[in-house]
Structures are given as C-alpha cells and as structure tokens.
Backbone and ligand atoms as CSV (ligand in chain L), in Angstrom:
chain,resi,resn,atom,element,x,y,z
A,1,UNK,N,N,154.102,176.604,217.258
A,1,UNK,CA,C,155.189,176.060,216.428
A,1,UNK,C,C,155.619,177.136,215.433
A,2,UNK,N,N,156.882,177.557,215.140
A,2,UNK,CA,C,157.531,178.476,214.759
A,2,UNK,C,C,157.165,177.953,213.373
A,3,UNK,N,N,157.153,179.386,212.603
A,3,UNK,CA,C,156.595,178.462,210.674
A,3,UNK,C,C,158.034,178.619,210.146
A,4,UNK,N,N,158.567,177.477,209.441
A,4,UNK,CA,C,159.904,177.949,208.729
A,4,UNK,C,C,158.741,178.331,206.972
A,5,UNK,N,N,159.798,179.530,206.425
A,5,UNK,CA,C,159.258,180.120,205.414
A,5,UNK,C,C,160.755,180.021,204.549
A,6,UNK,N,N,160.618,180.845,203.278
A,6,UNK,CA,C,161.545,180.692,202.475
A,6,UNK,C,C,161.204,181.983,201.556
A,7,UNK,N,N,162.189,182.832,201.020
A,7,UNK,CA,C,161.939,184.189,200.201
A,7,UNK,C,C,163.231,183.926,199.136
A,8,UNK,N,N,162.895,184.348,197.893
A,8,UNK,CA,C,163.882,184.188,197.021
A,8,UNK,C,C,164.740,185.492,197.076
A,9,UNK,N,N,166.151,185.535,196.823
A,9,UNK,CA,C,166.855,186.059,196.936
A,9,UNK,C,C,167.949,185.791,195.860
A,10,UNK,N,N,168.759,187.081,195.811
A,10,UNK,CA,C,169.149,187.235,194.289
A,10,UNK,C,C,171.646,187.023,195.145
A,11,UNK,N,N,172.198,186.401,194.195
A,11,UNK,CA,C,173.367,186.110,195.124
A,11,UNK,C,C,173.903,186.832,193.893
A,12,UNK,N,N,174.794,188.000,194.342
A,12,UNK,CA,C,175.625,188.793,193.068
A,12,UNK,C,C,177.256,188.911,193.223
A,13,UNK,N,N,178.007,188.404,192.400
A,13,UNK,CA,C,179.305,188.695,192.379
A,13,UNK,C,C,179.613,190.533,192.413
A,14,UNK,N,N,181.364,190.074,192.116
A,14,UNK,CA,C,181.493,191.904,191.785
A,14,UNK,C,C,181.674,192.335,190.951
A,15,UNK,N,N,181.847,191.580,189.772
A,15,UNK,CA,C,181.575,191.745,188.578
A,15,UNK,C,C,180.382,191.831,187.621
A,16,UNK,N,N,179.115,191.842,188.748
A,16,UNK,CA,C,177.719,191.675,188.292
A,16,UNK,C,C,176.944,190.215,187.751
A,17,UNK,N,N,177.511,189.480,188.095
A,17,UNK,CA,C,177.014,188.208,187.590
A,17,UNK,C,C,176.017,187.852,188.818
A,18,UNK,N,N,174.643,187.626,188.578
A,18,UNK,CA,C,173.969,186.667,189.420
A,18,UNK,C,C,173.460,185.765,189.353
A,19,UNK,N,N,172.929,185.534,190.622
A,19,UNK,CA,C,172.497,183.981,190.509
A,19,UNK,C,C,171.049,184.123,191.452
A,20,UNK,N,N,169.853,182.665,191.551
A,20,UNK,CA,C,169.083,183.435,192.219
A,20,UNK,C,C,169.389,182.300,193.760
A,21,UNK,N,N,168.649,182.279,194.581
A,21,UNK,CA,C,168.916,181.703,195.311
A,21,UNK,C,C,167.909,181.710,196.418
A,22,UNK,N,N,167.549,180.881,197.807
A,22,UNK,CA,C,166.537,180.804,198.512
A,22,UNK,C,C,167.164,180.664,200.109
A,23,UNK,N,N,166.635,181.786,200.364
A,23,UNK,CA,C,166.679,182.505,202.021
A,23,UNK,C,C,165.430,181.527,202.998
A,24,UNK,N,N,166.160,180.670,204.041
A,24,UNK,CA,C,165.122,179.956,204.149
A,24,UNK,C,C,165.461,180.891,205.928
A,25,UNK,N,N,164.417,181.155,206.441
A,25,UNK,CA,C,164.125,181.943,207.698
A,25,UNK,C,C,162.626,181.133,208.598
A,26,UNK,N,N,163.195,181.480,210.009
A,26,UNK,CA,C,161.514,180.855,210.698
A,26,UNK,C,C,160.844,182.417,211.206
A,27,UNK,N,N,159.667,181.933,211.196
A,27,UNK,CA,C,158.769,183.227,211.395
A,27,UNK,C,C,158.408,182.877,212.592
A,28,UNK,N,N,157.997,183.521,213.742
A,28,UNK,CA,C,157.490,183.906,215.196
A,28,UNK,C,C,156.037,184.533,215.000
A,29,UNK,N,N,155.256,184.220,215.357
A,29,UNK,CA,C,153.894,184.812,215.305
A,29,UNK,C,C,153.999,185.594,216.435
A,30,UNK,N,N,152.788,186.555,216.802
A,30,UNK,CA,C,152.783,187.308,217.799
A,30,UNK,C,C,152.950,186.506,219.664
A,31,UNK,N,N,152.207,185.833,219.406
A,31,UNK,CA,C,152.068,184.846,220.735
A,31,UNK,C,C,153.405,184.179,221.070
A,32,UNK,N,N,154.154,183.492,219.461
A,32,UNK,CA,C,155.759,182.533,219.680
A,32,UNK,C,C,156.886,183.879,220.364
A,33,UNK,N,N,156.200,185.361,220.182
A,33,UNK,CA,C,157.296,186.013,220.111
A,33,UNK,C,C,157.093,186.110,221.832
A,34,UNK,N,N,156.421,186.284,222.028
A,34,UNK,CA,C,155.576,186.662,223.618
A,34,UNK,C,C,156.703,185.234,224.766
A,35,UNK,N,N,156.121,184.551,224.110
A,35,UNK,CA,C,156.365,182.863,224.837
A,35,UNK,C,C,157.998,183.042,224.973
A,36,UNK,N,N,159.097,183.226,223.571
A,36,UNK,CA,C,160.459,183.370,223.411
A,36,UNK,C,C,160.633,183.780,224.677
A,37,UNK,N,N,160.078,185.124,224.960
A,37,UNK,CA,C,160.918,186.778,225.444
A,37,UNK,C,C,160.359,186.116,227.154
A,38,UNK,N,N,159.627,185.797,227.309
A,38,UNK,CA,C,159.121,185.237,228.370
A,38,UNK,C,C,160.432,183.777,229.227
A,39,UNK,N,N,160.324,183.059,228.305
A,39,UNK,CA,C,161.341,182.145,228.349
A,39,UNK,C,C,162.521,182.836,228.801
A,40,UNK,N,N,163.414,183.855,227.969
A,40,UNK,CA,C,164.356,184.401,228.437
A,40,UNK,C,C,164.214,185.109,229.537
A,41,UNK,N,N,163.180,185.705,229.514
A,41,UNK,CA,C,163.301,186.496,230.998
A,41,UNK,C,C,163.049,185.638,232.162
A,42,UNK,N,N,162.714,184.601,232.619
A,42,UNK,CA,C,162.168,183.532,233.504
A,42,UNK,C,C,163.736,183.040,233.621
A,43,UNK,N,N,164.203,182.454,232.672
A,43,UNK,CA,C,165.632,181.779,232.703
A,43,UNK,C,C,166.814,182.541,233.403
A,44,UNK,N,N,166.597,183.878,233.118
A,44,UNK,CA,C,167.932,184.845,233.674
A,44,UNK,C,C,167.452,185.326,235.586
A,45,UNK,N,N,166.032,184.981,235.355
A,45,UNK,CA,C,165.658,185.675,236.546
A,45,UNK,C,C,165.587,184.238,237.507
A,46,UNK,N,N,165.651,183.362,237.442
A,46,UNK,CA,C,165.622,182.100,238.068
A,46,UNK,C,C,167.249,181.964,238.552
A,47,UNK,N,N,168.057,182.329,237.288
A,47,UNK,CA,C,169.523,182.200,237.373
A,47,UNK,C,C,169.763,183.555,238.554
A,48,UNK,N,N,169.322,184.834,238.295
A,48,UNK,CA,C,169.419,185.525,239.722
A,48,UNK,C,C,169.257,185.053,241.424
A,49,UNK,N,N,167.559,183.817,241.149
A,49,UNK,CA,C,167.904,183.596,242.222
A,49,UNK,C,C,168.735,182.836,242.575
A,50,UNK,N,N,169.215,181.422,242.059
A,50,UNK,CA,C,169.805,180.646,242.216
A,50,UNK,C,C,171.122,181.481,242.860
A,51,UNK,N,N,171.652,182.547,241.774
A,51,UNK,CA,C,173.049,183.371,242.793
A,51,UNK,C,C,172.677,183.984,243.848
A,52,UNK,N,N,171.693,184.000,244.372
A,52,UNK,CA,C,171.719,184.813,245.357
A,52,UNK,C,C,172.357,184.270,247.206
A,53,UNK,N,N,172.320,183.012,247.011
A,53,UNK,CA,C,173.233,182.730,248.085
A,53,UNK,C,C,174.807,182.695,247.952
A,54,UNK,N,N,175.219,182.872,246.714
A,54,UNK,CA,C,176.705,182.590,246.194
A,54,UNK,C,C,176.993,183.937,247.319
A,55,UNK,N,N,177.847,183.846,248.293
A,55,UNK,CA,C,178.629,185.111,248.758
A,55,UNK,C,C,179.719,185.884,248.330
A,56,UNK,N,N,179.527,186.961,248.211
A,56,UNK,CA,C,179.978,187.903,247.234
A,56,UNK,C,C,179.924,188.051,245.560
A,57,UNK,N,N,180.100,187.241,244.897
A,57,UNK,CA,C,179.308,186.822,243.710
A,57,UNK,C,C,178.136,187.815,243.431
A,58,UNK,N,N,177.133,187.590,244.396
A,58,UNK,CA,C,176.218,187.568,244.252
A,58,UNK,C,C,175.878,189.287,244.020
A,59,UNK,N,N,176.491,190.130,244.327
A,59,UNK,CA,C,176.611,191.834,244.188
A,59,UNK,C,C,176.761,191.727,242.675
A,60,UNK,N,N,177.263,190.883,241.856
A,60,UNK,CA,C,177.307,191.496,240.432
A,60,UNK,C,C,175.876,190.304,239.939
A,61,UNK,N,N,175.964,189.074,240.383
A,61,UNK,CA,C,175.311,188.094,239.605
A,61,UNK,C,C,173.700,188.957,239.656
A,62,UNK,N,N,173.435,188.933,240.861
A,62,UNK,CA,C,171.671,189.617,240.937
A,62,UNK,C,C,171.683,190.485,240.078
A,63,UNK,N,N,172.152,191.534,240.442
A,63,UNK,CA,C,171.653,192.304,239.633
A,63,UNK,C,C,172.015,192.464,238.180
A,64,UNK,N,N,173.386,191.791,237.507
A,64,UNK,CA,C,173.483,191.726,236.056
A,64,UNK,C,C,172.403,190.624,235.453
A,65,UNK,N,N,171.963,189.642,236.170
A,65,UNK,CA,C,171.087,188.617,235.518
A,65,UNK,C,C,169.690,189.631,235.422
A,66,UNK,N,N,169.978,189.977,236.557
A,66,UNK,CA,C,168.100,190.542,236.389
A,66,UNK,C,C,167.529,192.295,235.245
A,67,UNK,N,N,168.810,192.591,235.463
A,67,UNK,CA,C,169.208,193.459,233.836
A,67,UNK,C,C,168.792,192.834,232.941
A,68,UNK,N,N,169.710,191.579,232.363
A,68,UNK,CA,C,170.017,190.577,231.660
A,68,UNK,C,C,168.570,189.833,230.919
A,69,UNK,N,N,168.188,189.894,232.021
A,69,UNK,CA,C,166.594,188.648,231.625
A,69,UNK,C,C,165.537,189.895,231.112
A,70,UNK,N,N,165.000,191.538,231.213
A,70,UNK,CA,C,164.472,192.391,230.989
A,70,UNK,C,C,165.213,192.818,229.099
A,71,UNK,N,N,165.988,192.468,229.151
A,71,UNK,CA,C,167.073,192.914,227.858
A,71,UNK,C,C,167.140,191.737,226.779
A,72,UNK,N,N,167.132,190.698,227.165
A,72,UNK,CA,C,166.792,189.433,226.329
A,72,UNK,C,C,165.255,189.229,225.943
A,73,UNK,N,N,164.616,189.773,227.070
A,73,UNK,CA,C,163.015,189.384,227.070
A,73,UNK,C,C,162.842,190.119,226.253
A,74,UNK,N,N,163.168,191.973,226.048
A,74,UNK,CA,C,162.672,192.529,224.736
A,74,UNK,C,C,163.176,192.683,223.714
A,75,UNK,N,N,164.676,192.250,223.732
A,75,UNK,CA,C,165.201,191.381,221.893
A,75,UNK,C,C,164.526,190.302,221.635
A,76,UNK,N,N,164.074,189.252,222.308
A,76,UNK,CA,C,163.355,188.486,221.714
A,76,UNK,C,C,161.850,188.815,220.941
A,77,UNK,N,N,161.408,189.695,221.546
A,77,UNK,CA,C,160.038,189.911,221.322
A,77,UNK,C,C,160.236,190.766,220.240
A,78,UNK,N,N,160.948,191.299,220.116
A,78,UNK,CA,C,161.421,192.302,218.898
A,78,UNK,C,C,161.701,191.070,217.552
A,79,UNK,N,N,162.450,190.376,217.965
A,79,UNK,CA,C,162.816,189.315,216.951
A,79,UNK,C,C,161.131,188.456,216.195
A,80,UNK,N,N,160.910,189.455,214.843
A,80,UNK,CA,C,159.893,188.637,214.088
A,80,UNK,C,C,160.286,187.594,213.454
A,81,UNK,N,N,161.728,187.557,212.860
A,81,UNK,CA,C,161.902,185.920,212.195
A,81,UNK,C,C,163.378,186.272,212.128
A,82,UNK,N,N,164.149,185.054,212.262
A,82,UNK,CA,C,165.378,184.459,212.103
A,82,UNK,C,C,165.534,183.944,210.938
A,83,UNK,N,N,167.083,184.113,210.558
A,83,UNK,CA,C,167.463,183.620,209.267
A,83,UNK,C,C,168.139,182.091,209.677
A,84,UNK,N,N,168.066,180.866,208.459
A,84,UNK,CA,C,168.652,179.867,209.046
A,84,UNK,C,C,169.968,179.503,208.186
A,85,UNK,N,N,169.677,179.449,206.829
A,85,UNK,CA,C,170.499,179.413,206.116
A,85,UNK,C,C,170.333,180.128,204.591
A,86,UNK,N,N,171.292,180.118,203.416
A,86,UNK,CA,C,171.126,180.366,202.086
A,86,UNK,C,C,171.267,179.524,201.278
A,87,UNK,N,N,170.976,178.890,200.077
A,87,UNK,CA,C,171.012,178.078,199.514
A,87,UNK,C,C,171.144,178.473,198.214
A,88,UNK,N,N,172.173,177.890,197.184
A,88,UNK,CA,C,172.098,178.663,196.059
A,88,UNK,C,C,173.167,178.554,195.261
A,89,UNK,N,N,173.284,179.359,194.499
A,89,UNK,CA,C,174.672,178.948,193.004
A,89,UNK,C,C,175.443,179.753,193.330
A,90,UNK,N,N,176.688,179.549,193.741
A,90,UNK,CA,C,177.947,180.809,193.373
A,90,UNK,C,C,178.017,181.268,192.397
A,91,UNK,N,N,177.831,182.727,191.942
A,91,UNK,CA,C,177.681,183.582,190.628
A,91,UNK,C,C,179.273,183.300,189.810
A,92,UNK,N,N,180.560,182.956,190.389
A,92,UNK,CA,C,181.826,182.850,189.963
A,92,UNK,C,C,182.345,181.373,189.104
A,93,UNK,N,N,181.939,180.530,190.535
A,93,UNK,CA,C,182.431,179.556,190.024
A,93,UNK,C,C,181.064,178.444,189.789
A,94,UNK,N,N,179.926,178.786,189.919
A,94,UNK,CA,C,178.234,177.739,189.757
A,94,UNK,C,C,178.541,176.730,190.410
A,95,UNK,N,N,179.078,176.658,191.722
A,95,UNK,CA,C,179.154,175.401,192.559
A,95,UNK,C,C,177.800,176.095,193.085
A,96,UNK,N,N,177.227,174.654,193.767
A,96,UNK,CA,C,175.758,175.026,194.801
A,96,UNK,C,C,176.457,175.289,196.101
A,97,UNK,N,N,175.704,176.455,196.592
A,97,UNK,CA,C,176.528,177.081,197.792
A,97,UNK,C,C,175.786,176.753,199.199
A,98,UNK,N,N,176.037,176.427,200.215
A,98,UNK,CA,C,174.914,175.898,201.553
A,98,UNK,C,C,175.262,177.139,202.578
A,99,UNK,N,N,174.809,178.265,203.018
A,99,UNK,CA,C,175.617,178.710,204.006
A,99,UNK,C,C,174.889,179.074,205.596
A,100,UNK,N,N,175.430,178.763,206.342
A,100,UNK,CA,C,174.046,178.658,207.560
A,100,UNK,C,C,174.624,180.243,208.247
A,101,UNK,N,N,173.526,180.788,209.002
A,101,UNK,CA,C,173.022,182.340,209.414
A,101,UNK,C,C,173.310,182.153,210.381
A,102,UNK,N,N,173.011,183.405,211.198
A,102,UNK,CA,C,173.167,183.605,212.322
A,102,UNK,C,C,171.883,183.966,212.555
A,103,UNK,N,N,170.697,183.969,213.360
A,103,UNK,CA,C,169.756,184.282,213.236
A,103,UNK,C,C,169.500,185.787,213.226
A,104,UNK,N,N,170.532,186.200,213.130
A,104,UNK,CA,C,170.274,187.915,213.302
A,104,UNK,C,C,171.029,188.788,212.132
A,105,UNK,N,N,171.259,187.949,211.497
A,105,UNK,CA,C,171.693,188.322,210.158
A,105,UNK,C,C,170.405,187.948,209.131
A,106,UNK,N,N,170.170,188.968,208.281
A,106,UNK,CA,C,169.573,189.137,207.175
A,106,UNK,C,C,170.073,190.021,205.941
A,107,UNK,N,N,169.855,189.777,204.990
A,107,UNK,CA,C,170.015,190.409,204.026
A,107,UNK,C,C,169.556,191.806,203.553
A,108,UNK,N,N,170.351,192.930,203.203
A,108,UNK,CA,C,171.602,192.314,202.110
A,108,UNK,C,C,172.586,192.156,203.192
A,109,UNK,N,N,173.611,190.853,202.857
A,109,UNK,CA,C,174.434,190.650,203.263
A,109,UNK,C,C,176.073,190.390,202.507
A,110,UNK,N,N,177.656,190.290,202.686
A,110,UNK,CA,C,178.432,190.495,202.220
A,110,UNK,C,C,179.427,188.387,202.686
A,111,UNK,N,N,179.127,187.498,201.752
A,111,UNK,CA,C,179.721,186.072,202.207
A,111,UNK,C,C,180.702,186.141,201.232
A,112,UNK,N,N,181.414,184.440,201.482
A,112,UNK,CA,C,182.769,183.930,200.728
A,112,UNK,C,C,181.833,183.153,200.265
A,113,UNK,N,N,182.225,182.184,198.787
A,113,UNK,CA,C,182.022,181.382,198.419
A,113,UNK,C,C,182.570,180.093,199.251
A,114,UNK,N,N,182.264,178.953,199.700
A,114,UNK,CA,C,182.646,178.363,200.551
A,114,UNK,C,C,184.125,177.207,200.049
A,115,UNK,N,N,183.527,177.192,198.409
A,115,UNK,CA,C,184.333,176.436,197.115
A,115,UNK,C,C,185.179,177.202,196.938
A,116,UNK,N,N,184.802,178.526,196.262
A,116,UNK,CA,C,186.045,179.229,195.494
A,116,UNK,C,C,186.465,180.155,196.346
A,117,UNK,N,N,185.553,180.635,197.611
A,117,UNK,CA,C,186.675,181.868,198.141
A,117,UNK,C,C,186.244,183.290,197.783
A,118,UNK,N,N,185.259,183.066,196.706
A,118,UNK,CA,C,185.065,184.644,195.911
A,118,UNK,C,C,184.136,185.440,196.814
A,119,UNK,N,N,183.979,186.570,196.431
A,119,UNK,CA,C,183.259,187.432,197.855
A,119,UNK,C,C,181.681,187.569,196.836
A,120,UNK,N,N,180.774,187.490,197.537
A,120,UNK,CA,C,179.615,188.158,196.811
A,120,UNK,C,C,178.417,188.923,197.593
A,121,UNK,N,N,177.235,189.023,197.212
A,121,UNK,CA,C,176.360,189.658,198.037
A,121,UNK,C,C,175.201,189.007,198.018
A,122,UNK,N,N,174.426,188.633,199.032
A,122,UNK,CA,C,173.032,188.473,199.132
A,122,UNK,C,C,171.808,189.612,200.015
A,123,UNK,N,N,171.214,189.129,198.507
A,123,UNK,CA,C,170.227,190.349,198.553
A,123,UNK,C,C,168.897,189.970,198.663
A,124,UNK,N,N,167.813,190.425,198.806
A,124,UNK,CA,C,166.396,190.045,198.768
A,124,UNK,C,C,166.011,190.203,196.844
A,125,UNK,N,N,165.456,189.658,196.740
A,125,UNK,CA,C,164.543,190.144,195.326
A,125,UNK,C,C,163.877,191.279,195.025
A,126,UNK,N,N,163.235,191.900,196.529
A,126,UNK,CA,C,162.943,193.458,196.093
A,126,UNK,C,C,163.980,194.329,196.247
A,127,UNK,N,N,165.165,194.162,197.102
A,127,UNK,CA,C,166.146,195.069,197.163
A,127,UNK,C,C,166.743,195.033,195.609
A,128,UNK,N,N,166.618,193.844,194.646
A,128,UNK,CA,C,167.553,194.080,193.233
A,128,UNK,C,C,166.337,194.796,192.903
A,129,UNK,N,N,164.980,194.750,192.730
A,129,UNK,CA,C,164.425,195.361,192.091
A,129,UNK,C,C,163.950,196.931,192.184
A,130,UNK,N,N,164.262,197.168,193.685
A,130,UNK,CA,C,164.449,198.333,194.106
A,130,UNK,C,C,165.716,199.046,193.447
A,131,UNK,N,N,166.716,198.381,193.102
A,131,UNK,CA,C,167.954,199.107,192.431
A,131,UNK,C,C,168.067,199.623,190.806
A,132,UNK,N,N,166.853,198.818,190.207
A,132,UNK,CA,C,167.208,199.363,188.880
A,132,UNK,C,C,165.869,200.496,188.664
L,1,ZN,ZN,ZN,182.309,179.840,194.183
C-alpha cells in the first residue's frame, strides 16, 4: 500500500509575500516501485500480443507496444513518489487555495491562483531556506 505523506512548503507571490502551505505526495517503497513498473510492462506486452493477429496493424502495434511496456516499466520504477495536490493560502489575495498535480510535477513549481488569477511559486521549505 502506497504511504500518502505530506512536506511543508512555502507558496510565494512576486512581490515576496508568503504563505506556508502543505505538499501532500504518495511515496512507493522499493517493492510498490518494482510491482508499478511490472504492471506496466505486463499491460503493454499483453496489449502486443493481443495485436498481433490485427493484419497489418500489427508491423507498428508489436513492436511500438513492446518498446512501450520496457519504457513505462523503467519510468515507473524510477518514480519514488508522486505529487497529489497543494493546499494552502494565496500570498495575494489569502483565499485557501486547493490545487491538484500531476504526479510528475514537483516543486519548485510556477501556478495561478485559482480565485484571483495571480501567478506565484511553490517551493519546498528547504529550497526557501536554501535561498537566504
Ligand atoms: Zn489569490
């Protein structure tokens, strides 16, 4: 079972105003990462065979799936944790801000306020403290 975790993180306008805020991400242990990359590669390579009776099709499907499932299998395994969402105060206007990730996005990152529109940055807590 994947652990969801949470790291505080600092949300900065461009005028320097911040706010703090909480990076909630799931973590993959060594074994969840194994199991993922496995999953993907089984899925693309099953989908190879399945094309393999498609006629003519089947000259790009085989062999792009079976690329496909070797290339997913080791982004996944590479993938130690996913981001899910941010949670937190807009530094502009102090509305509470909700904003959901992409799992391959992490911070520092460059969002809109979802209320006001304003641009800001999210950062980790050691990256601000790395800056001064
Ligand atoms: Zn705002």
């Amino acid at each position: 079972m994947p652990q969801i975790d949470w790291q505080p993180i600092v949300i900065k306008d461009n005028e320097g105003g911040t706010q703090p805020g909480t990076l909630h991400v799931t973590v993959y242990s060594p074994r969840e990462r194994i199991v993922r990359a496995a999953k993907a590669w089984a899925v693309c390579w099953v989908l190879a065979l399945l094309a393999l009776p498609i006629i003519g099709l089947h000259w790009i499907l085989v062999p792009a799936l079976t690329f496909a499932g070797v290339l997913l299998g080791y982004q996944r395994y590479r993938t130690a944790s996913s981001s899910n969402k941010v949670e937190g105060r807009c530094p502009v206007c102090h509305g509470t801000i909700e904003i959901t990730l992409e799992s391959a996005e992490h911070p520092p990152l460059w969002k809109y306020c979802p209320a006001c529109n304003a641009p800001f940055s999210i950062e980790t807590s050691t990256q601000e403290m790395a800056a001064i």
